[in-house]
N, C-alpha and C positions, 0 to 999 in steps of 0.2 A: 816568477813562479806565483806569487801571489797575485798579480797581473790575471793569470789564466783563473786561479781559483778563487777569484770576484767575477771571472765573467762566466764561468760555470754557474755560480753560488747567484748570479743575477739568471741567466737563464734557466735554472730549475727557478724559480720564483716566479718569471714569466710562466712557463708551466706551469704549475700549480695554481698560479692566478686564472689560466684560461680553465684549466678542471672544474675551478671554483665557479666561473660564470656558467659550464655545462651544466654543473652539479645543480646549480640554481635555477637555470630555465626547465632542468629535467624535475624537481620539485614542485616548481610553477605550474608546470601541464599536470601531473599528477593529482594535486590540490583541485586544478580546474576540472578534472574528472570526476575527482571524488564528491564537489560541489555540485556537478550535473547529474550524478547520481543522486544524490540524496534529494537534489530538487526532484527530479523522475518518480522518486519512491515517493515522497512527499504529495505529488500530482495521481500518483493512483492511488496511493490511503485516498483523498478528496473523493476518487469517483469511486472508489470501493461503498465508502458512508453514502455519498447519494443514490448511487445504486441497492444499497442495505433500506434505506427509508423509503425507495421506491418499492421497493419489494414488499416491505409492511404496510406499505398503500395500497397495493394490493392484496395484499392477502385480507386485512381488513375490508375490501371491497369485496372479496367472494364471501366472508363472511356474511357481511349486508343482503348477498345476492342471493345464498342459500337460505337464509331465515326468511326471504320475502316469499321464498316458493314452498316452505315447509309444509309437511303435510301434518306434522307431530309438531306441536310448541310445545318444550318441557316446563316444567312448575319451574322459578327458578330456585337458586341454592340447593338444590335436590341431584344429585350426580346423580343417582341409579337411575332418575327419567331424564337425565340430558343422555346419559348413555344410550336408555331403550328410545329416545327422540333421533338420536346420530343415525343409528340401525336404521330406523323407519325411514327415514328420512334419507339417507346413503342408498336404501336397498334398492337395486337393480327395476325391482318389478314392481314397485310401491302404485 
């Protein structure tokens, strides 16, 4: 009798050992997900920012591009004539 409940008592143990190497490769992959992910996230933050600085490149470029054709130059430090210079300068039929 104790014969069979050592070879029980050994195979649940084999058992439990093979769950334990599932359990473990099923962790593995999981991790290696989680790491492909965040590298992914990590890779579009990068082109989000160069794409952000591209964008301020340009927009600084129309700015350039609008004061070279202006028709109104405001005084600077003066908002009411950068405002009445925007208008003028915006307006359709100028």
């Amino acid at each position: 009798m104790s014969r069979q409940h050592e070879n029980h008592i050994l195979q649940a143990k084999e058992e439990l050992q093979k769950e334990l190497v599932q359990a473990s490769a099923y962790i593995v992959q999981l991790e290696e997900k989680f790491y492909e992910s965040q590298r992914t996230g990590l890779d579009l933050l990068k082109e989000l920012k160069h794409a952000e600085m591209e964008i301020e490149s340009l927009k600084a470029y129309i700015v350039d591009l609008k004061s070279r054709i202006a028709v109104y130059i405001p005084v600077k430090n003066d908002t009411i004539d950068k405002k009445i210079a925007e208008y003028i300068n915006n307006y359709p039929d100028r």
